[in-house]
N, C-alpha and C positions, 0 to 999 in steps of 0.2 A: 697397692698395685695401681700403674696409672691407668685412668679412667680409658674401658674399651668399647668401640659401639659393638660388642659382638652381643648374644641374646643372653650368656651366663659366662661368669669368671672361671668355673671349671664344669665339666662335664666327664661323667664318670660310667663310665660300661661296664654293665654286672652289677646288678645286687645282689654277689655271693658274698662270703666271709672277706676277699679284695676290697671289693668295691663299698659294702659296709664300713669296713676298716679304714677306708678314706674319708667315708663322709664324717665318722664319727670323731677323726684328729680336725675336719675342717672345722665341726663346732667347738672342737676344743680349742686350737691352736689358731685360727684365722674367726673371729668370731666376725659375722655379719656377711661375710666371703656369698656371693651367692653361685649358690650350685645346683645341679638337676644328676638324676642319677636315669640314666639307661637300660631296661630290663630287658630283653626279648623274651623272655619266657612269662607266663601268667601267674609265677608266685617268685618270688624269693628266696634267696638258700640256693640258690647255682647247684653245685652236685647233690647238697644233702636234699633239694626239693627233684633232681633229675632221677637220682638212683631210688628206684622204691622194690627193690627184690628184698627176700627174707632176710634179717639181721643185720641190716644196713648199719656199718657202727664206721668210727673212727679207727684208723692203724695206729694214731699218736694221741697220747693223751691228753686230755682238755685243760690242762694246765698251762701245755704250751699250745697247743690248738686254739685254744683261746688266747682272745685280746688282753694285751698288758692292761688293758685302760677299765678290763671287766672283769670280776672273779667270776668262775665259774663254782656253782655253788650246790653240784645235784653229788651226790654220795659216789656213783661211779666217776671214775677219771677216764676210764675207756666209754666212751659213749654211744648210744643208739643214737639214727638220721633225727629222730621227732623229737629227740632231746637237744640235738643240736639248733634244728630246725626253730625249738622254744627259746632257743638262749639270743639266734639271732632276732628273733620277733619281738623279744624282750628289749634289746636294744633299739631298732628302730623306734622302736615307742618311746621308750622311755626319752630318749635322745631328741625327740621329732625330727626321725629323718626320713618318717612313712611318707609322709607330704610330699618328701621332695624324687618320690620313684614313679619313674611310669613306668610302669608294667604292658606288655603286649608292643615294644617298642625295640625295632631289629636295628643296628646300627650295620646298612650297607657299605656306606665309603666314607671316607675320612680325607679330607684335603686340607693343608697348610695353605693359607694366604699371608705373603711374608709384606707384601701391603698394607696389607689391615692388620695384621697380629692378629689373627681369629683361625679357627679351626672351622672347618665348613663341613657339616655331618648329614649324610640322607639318609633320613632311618625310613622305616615302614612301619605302621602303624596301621592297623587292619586292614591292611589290603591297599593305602594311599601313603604315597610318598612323602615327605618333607623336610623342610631343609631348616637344622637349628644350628647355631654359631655357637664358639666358645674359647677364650682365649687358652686356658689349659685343658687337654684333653688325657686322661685316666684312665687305663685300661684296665679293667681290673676281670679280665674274661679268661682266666684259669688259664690251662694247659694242651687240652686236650678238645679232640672233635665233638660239638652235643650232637650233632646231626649222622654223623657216618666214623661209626667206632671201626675198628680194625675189622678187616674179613681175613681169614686164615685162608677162604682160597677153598673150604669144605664143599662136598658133592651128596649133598643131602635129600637128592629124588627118589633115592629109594626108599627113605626111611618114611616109615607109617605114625608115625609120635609126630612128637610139638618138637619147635625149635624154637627156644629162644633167650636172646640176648639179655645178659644184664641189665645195658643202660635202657632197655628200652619191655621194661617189666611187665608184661599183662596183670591188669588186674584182678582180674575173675580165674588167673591160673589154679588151680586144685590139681594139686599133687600128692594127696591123700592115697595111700597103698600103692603107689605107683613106684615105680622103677627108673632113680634119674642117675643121667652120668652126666658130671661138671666136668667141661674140657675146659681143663687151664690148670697153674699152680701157682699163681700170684692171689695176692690178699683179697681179692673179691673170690675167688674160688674155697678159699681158706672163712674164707666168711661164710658163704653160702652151705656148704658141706654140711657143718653140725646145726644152720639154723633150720636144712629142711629134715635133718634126719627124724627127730622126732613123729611127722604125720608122713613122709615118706615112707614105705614099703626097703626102700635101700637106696641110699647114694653114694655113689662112686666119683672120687676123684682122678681124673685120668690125665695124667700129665707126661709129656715126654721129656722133660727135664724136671729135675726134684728143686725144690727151692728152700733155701735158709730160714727158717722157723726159729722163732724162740716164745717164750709163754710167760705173762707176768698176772696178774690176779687184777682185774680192771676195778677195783676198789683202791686208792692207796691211804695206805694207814697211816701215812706221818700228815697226808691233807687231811684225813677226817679228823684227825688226833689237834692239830694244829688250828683248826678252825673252831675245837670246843675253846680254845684256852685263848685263841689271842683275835686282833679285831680280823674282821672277814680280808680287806685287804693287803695286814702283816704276812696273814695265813698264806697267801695267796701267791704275795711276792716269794715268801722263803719256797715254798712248792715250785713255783714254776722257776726259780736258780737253779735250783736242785737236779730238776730233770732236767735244764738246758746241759747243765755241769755232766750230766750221766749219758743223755744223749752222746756228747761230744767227747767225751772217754771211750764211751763203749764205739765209736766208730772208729774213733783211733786207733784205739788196742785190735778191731778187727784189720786196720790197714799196715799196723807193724810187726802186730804177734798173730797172723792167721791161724796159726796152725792150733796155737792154746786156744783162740775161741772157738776153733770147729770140737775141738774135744770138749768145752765147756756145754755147749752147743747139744752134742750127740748124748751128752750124760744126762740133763735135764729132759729131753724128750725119750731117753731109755727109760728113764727113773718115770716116767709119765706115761707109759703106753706098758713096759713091763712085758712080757711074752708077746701082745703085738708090735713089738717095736722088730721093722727091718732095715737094717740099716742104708740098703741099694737104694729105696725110696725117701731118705732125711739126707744123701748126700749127693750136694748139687757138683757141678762138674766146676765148679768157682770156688772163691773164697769169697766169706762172708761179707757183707758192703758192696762188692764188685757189682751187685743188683740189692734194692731194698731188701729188709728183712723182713718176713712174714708172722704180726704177731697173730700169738694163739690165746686169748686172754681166758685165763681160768680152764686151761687145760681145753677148752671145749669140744674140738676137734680130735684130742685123743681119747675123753673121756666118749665119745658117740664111737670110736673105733673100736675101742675096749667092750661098749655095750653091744656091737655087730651091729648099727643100723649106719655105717660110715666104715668104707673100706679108699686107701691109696693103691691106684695102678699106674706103674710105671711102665711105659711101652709105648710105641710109635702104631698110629692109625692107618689101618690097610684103605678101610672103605668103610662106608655106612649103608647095609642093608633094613630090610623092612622090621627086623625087629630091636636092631639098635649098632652097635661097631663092632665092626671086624679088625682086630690086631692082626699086625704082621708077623707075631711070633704066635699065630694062630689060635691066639683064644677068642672068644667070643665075649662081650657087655651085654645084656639085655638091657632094654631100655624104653621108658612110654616115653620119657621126655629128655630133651640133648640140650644142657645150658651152654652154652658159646664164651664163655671165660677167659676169651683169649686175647685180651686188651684192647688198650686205644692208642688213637691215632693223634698224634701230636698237631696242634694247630697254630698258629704265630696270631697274633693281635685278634684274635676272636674269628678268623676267616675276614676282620671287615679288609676292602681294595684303602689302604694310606698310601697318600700324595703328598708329596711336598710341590708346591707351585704346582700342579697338575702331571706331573713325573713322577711314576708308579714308585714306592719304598720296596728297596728289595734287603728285609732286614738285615738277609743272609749274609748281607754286604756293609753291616754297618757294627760297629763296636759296644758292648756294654756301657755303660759309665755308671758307676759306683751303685752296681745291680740293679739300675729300675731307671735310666734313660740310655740314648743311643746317640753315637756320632754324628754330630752333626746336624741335628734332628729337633728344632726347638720345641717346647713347651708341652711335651709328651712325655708320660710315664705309663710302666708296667708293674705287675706281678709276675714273677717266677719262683715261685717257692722253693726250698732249700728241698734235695733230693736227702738227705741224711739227714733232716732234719722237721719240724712242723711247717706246716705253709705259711701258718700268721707269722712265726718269727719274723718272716723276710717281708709280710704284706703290713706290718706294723712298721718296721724300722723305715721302707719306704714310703708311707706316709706322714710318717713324721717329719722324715728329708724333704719331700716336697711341700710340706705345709713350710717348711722353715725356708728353703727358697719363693716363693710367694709371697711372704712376707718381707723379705729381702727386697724383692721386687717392688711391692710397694714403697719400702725406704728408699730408694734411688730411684725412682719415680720407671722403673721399666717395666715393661711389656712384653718381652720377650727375651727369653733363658735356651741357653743352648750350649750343649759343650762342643767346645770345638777340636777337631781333629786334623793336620795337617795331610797332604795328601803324599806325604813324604816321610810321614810318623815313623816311620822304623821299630813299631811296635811284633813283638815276638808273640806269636799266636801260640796257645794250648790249644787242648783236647776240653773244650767246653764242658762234656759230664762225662768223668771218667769213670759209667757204669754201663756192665753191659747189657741192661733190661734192654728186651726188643724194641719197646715203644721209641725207647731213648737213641736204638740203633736206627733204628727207621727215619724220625723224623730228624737228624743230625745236620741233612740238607739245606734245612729250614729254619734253623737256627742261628741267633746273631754269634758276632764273633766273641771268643775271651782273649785277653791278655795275659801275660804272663802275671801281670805287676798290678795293683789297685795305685788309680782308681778304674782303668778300664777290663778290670777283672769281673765277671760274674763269678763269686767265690760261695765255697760251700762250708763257711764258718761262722757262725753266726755270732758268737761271743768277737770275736774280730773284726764284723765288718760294725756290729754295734758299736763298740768304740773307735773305728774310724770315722763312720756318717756324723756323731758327736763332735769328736776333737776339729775334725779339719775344716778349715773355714769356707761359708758357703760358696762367694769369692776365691775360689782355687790360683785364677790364672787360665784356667781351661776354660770353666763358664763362663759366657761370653752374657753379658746385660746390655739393651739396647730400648731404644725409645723408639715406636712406630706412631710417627703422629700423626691417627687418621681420618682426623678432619680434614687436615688439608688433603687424604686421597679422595675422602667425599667429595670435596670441592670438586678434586678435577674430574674427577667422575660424573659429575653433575654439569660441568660445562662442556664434557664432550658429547 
């Protein structure tokens, strides 16, 4: 890369599994590359350090959840937050990429200066401002709001219990014999259910629409099998093909043959609940994929239904009185405590304000290019993790792609990367996630455009875009490579 006066060669927001996954391809693939990673929160681990409510685990397994570049090495494949939380800690260390995190470090605004080739960043750092540079800037700040999750809009003055939200979990909660009802039917609610039933008195999951379930055993026996016989990393690679390969079947087979997967579907969770199984409550008003599937690892959630300390209500909520919800088809919930399960709320570049030359970014308005930058947009990249798929697939592949264009850059001595898109492009727009999860309907506004065609498709194949970001040359024709030489703007900056 040629030489920048800016403060660092990249800079990287989130040290969650993102922004890890970037720093650990820069020491791999860019050695010497110097970078600084951006935290706002005081630990590490972006959700797995946000979320601390009961059974906090993974919905995909740590095969593909985890980085190609790491095996993951603990006997479950479905994993709890503290096991995730170790395998990231294990990395930064082992790597030295602790060194390079501030922590307690909020990234306010982001502005391109097409002058300098630098990125101009005002973060906060206890409570004082200040301003860091950096020729590439890395977003690696997930999907969703940390600060203000979704409100349903609930009228909870009457009610005499505790209220409270997932993301935002008290610690001293004691719900010991007490009486909880989970509003919601998505995988945090699906999580929560059977991890308080045990010290719970009874939990109730109360959902107004039913959600697509299926149940695998969070141990897999061909990894643990595989890892006695061959070295840790053969084990690892064949594991984590295997379930991209099953992932990406079984979502097919649900977007061509619905109807055989709802009966594949219905029979496993018959066969699993037995006399409790009712079918009004396991069938969603979709087809399967049309919203994430909700796993149930190791039956969990039917086995705590079977033992009566975990019941499914399906029904629309009248009102909440002083002793827990009133249904509109008239029954009653009792309740000491009301969990709010009712998702989040989509956020674009972390909430930070992006400028290019001082002219606010309105993503809304700008194009993918080859899932992780934007039209027009130089020397910025994202994560958006694959919706039918694991998040790292897509937070690996694009940091491999941008290590590989940086390195490009240094070969032709530039400074600045950008795809360019004509304002006359004739490009044919999709339906960017063609699912109907709320979160996804909700924040749709907010999101950049797809194309029909790659490379300006954000595509939800991973076996496919992997071997596009490989084969096609970093040099497209569209990437546009330029030299910003900013000495001589110092200069004139210095003599005006």
């Amino acid at each position: 890369m040629a030489k920048t006066a800016c403060d660092h060669d990249v800079l990287i927001v989130g040290a969650g599994i993102s922004g890890i996954g970037m720093a650990a391809h820069l020491e791999m693939m860019c050695p010497g590359r110097d970078y600084a990673i951006l935290e706002a929160r005081e630990n590490l681990g972006g959700t797995w350090d946000l979320f601390r409510y009961p059974g906090i685990r993974s919905d995909s397994d740590m095969h593909t959840l985890g980085f190609v570049f790491e095996p993951w090495r603990h006997e479950k494949s479905i994993a709890d937050g503290p096991s995730i939380l170790e395998y990231l800690n294990r990395i930064v260390d082992e790597r030295g990429i602790r060194q390079k995190i501030s922590l307690g470090t909020k990234v306010v605004s982001a502005n391109w200066h097409s002058d300098r080739a630098c990125w101009e960043l005002v973060v906060d750092k206890g409570g004082s401002r200040q301003t860091i540079t950096a020729n590439w800037l890395y977003l690696g700040t997930g999907y969703y709001d940390y600060d203000d999750p979704y409100d349903a809009g609930f009228d909870f003055s009457a009610f005499q219990g505790q209220v409270v939200h997932p993301q935002f979990w008290p610690d001293d909660l004691d719900y010991t014999g007490k009486n909880v009802v989970v509003v919601g039917s998505g995988a945090t609610a699906v999580t929560l259910v059977p991890s308080m039933a045990d010290k719970a008195a009874s939990v109730t999951m109360l959902q107004r629409t039913p959600t697509w379930m299926f149940s695998r055993p969070a141990k897999d026996a061909l990894a643990n099998f595989l890892r006695r016989i061959l070295p840790e990393e053969t084990a690892y690679k064949i594991t984590r093909w295997k379930n991209v390969f099953m992932q990406d079947k079984s979502f097919k087979t649900a977007r061509n043959k619905p109807e055989k997967v709802k009966q594949f579907l219905h029979k496993k969770i018959q066969k699993a609940l037995g006399d409790h199984y009712d079918p009004a409550s396991f069938t969603p008003p979709y087809d399967p994929w049309d919203q994430r599937l909700c796993l149930v690892p190791d039956n969990d959630l039917f086995e705590a239904m079977k033992r009566g300390k975990a019941q499914v209500v399906t029904a629309h909520i009248d009102s909440f009185d002083a002793t827990g919800v009133k249904l509109k088809d008239g029954r009653h919930l009792p309740a000491d405590i009301i969990v709010t399960a009712t998702g989040l709320r989509l956020a674009v570049a972390g909430k930070i304000t992006v400028s290019q030359d001082g002219t606010p970014v309105d993503f809304a308005q700008r194009f993918y290019y080859k899932g992780c930058m934007f039209s027009n947009l130089p020397n910025l990249a994202v994560v958006f993790g694959y919706l039918n798929a694991s998040w790292t697939l897509r937070a690996d592949i694009n940091s491999e792609y941008v290590c590989k264009v940086l390195n490009h850059m240094d070969a032709v001595g530039a400074n600045v990367a950008m795809p360019y898109l004509a304002d006359d492009h004739g490009l044919e727009e999709e339906d960017l996630f063609d699912f109907s999860s709320g979160y996804i309907q909700r924040g749709k506004h907010l999101m950049p455009k797809s194309a029909t065609t790659l490379p300006w498709r954000l595509n939800q194949d991973y076996r496919v875009d992997k071997k596009a970001l490989a084969e096609a040359p970093i040099d497209d024709g569209i990437m546009r490579f330029d030299h910003v030489d900013q000495r001589t703007q110092q200069q004139l900056e210095a003599a005006e």
